[in-house]
Backbone as ProteinMPNN parsed JSONL, in Angstrom:
{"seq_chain_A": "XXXXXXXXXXXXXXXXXXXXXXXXXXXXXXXXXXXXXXXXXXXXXXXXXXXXXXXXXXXXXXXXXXXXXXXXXXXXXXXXXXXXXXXXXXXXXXXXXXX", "coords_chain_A": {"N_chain_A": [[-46.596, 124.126, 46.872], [-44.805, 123.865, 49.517], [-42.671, 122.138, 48.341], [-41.866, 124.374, 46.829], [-40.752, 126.021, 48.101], [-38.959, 124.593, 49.914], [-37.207, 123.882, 47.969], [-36.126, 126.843, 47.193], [-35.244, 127.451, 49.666], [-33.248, 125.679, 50.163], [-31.325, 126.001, 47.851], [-31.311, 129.343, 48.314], [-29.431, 129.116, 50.927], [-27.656, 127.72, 50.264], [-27.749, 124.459, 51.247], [-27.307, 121.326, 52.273], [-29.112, 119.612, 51.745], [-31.521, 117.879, 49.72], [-34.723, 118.496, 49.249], [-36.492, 116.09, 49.474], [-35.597, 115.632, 52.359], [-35.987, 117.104, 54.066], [-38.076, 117.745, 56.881], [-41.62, 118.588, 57.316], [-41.99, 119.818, 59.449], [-39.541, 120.695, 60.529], [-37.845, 122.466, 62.914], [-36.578, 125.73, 61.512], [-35.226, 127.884, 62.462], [-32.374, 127.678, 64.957], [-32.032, 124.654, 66.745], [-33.443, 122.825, 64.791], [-32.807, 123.314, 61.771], [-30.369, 124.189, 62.599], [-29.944, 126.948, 61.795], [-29.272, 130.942, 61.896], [-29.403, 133.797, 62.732], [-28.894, 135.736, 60.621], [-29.627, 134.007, 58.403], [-31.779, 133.62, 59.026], [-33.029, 136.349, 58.229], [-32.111, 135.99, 55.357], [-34.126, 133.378, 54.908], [-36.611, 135.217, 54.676], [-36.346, 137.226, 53.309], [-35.968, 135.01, 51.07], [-39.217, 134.312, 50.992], [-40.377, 136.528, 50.793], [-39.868, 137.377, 48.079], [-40.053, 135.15, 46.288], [-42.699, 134.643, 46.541], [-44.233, 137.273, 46.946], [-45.256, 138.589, 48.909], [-45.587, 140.166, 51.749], [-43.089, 139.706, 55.166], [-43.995, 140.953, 58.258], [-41.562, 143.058, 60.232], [-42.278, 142.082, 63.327], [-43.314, 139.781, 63.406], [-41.93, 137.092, 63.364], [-42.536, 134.638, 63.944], [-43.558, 133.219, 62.288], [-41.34, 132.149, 61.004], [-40.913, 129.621, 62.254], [-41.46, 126.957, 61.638], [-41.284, 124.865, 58.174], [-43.92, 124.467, 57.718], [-45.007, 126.161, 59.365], [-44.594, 128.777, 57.666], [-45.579, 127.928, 54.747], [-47.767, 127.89, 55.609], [-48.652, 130.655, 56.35], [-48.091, 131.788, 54.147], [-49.752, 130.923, 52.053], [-52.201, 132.232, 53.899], [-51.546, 135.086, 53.431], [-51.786, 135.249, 50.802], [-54.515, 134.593, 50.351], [-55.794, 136.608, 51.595], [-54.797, 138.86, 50.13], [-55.697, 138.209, 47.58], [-58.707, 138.485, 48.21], [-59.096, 140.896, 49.068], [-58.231, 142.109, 46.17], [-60.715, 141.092, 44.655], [-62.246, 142.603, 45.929], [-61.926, 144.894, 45.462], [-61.992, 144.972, 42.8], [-64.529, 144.445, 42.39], [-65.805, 146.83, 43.787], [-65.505, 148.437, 42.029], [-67.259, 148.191, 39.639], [-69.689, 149.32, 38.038], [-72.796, 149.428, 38.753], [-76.127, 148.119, 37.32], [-77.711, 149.607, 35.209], [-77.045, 152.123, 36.214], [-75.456, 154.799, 36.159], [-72.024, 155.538, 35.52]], "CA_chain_A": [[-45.979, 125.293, 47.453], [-44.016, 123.437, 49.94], [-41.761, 121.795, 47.589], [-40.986, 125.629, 46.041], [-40.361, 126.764, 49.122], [-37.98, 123.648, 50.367], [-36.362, 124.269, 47.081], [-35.709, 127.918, 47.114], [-34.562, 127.772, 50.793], [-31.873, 124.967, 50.067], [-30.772, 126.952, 47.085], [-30.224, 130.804, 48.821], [-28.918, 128.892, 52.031], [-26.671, 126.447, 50.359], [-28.124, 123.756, 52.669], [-26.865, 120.069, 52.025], [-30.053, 118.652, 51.727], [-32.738, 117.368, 48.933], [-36.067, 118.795, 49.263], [-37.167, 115.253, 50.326], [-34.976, 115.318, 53.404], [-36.3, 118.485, 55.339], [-39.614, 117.641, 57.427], [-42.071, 120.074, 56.937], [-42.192, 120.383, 60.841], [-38.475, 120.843, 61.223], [-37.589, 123.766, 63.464], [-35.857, 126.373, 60.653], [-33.939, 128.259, 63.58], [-31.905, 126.869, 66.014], [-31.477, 123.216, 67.131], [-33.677, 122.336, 63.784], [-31.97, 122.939, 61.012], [-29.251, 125.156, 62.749], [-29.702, 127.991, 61.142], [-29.059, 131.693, 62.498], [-30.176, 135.409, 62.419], [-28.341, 135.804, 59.101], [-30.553, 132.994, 57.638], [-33.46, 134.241, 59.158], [-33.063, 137.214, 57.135], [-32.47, 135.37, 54.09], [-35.247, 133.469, 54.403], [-37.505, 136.071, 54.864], [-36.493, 137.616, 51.648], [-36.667, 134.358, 50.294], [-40.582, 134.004, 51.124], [-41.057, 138.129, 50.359], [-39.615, 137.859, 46.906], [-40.663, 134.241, 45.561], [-44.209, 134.602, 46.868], [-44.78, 138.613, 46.724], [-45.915, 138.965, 50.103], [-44.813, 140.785, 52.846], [-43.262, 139.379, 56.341], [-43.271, 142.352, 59.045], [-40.556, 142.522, 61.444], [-42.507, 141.697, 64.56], [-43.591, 138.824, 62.841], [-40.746, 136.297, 63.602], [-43.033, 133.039, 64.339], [-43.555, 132.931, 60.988], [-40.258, 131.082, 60.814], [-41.087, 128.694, 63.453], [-40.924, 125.964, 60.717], [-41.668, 125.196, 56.829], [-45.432, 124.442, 57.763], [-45.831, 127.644, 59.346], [-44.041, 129.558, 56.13], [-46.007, 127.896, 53.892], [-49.759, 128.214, 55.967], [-48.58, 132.026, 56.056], [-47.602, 132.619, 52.291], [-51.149, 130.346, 51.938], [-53.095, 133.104, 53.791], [-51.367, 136.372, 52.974], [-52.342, 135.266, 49.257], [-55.556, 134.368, 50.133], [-56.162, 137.987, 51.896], [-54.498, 139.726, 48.683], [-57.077, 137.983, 45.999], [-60.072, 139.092, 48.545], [-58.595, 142.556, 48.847], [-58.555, 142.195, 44.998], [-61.828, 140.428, 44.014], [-63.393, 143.363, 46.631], [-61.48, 146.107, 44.522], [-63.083, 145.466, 41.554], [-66.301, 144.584, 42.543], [-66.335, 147.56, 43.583], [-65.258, 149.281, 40.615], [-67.969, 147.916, 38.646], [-70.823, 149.823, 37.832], [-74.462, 148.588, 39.228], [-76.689, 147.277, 36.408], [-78.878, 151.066, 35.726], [-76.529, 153.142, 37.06], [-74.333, 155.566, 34.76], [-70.549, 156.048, 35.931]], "C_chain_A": [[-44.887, 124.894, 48.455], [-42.645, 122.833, 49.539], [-41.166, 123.646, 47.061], [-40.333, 125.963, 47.131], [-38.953, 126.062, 50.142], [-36.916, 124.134, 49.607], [-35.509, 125.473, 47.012], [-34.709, 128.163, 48.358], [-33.307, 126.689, 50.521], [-31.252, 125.609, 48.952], [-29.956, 127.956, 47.233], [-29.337, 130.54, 49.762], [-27.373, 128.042, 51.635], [-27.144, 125.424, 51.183], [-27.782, 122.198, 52.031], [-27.82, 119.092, 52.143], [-30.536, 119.094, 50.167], [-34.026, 118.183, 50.018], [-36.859, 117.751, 50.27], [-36.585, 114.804, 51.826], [-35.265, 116.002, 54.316], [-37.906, 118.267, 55.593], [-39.966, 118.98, 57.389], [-42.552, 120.886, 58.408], [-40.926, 120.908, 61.823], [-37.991, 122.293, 61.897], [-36.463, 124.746, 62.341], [-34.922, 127.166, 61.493], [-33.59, 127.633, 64.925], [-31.311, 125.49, 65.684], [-32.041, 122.544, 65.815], [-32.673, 121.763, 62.307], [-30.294, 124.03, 61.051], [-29.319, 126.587, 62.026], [-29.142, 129.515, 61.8], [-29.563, 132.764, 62.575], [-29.976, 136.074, 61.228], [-29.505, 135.139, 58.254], [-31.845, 133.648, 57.552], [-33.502, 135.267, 58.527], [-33.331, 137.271, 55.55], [-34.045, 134.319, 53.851], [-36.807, 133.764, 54.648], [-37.455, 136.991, 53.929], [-36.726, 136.944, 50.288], [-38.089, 134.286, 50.177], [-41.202, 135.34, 50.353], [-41.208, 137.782, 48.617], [-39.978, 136.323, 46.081], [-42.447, 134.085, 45.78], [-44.446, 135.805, 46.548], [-45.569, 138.67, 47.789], [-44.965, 139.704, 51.158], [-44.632, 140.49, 54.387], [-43.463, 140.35, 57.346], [-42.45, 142.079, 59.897], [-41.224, 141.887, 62.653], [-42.858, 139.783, 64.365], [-42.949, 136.973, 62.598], [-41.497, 134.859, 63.425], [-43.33, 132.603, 63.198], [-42.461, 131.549, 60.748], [-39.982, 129.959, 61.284], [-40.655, 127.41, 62.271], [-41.626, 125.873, 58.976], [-43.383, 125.377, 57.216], [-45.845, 125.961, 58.568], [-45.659, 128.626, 58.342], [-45.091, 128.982, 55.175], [-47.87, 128.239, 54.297], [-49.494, 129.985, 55.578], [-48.686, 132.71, 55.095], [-49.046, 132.562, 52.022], [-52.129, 131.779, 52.489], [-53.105, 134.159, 54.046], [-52.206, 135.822, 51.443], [-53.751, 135.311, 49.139], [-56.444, 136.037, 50.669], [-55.982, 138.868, 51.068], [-55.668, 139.586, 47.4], [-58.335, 138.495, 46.85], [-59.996, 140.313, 48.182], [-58.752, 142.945, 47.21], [-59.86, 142.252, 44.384], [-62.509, 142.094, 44.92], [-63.34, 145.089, 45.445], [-62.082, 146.179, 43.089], [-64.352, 144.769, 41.437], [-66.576, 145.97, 43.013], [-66.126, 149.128, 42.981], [-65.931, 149.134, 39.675], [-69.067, 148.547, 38.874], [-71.973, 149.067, 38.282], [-75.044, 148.961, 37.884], [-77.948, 149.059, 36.493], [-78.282, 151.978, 36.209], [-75.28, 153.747, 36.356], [-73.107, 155.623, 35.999], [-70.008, 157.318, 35.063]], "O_chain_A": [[-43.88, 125.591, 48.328], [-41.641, 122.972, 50.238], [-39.96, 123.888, 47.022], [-39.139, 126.224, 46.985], [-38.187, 126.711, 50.854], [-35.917, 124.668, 50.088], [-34.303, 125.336, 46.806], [-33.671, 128.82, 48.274], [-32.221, 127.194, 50.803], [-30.119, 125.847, 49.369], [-28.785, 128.077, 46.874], [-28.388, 131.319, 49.847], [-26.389, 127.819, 52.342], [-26.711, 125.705, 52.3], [-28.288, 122.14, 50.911], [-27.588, 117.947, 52.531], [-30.207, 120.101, 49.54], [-34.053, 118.314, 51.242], [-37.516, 118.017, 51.277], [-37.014, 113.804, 52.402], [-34.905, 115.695, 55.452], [-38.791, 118.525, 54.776], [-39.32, 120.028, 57.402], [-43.142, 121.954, 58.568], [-40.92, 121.297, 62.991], [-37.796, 123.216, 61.105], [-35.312, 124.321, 62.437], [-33.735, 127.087, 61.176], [-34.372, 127.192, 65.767], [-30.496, 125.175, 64.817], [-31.317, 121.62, 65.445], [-32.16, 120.709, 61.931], [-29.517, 124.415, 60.177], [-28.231, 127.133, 61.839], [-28.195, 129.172, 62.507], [-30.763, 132.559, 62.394], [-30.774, 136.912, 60.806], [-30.211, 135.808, 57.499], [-32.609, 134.033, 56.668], [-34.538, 135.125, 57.877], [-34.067, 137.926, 54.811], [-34.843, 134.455, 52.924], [-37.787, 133.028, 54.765], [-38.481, 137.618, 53.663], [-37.162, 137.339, 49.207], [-38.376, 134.165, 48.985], [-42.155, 135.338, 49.575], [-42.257, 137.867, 47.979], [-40.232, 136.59, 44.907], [-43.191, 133.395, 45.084], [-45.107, 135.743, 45.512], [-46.764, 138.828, 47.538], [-43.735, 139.68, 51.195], [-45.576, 140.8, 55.115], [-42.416, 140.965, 57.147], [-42.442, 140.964, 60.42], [-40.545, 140.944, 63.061], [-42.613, 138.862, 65.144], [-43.394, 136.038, 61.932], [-40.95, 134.003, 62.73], [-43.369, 131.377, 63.096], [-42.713, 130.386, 60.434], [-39.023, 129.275, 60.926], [-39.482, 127.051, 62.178], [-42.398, 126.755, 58.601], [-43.967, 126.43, 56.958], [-46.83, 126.659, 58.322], [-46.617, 129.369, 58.13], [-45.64, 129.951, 54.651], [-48.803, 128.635, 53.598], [-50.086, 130.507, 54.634], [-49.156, 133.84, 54.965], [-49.697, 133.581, 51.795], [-52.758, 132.388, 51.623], [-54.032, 134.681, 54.665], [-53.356, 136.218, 51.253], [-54.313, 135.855, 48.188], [-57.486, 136.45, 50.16], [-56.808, 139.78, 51.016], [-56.226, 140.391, 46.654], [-59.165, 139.024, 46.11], [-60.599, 140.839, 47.247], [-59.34, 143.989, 46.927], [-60.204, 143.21, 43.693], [-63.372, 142.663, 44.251], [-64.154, 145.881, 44.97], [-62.508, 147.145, 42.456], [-65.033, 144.619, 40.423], [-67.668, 146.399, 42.643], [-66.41, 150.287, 43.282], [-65.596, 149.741, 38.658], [-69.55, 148.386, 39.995], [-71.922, 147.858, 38.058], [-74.611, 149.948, 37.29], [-78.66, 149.458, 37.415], [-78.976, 152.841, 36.747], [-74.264, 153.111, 36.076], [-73.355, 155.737, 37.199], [-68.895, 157.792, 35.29]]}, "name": "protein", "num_of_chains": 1, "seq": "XXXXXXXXXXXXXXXXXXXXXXXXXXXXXXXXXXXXXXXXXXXXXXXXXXXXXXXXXXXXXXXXXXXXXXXXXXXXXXXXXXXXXXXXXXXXXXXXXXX"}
């Protein structure tokens, strides 16, 4: 997931790096990898729309660096498949029990 996510962001950004050149602790705004409030926009639509999760605005620290983007994507997804797995468990009929 880190590699997609290196990838995708040097891609929408244009960014003059390789994948293997961006630490996964490097600050994404600012003095890191320079970026700006523009960026930060972009990639925050990058993360929405290659993952299918949702950042909220207040939510900014998210961007702090790749390792926090990728723990985040990590456990929105993992809160979506519970939310799932709970949804149809309990959509399933009990064992004796007409629907």
């Amino acid at each position: 997931m880190i590699d997609t996510f290196k990838n995708e962001l040097i891609k929408r950004l244009n960014l003059p790096y390789n994948a293997d050149d961006l630490h996964e602790d490097v600050a994404l705004l600012g003095a890191g990898l320079g970026l700006d409030s523009l960026d930060a926009l972009e990639i925050v639509l990058c993360i929405e729309n290659s993952f299918d999760i949702k950042i909220p605005d207040q939510n900014i620290s998210v961007l702090r660096s790749i390792n926090t983007v990728v723990d985040y994507v990590i456990e929105q997804q993992a809160l979506k498949n519970r939310k799932l797995n709970a949804t149809v468990t309990a959509s399933r009929p009990m064992d004796g029990c007409p629907r």
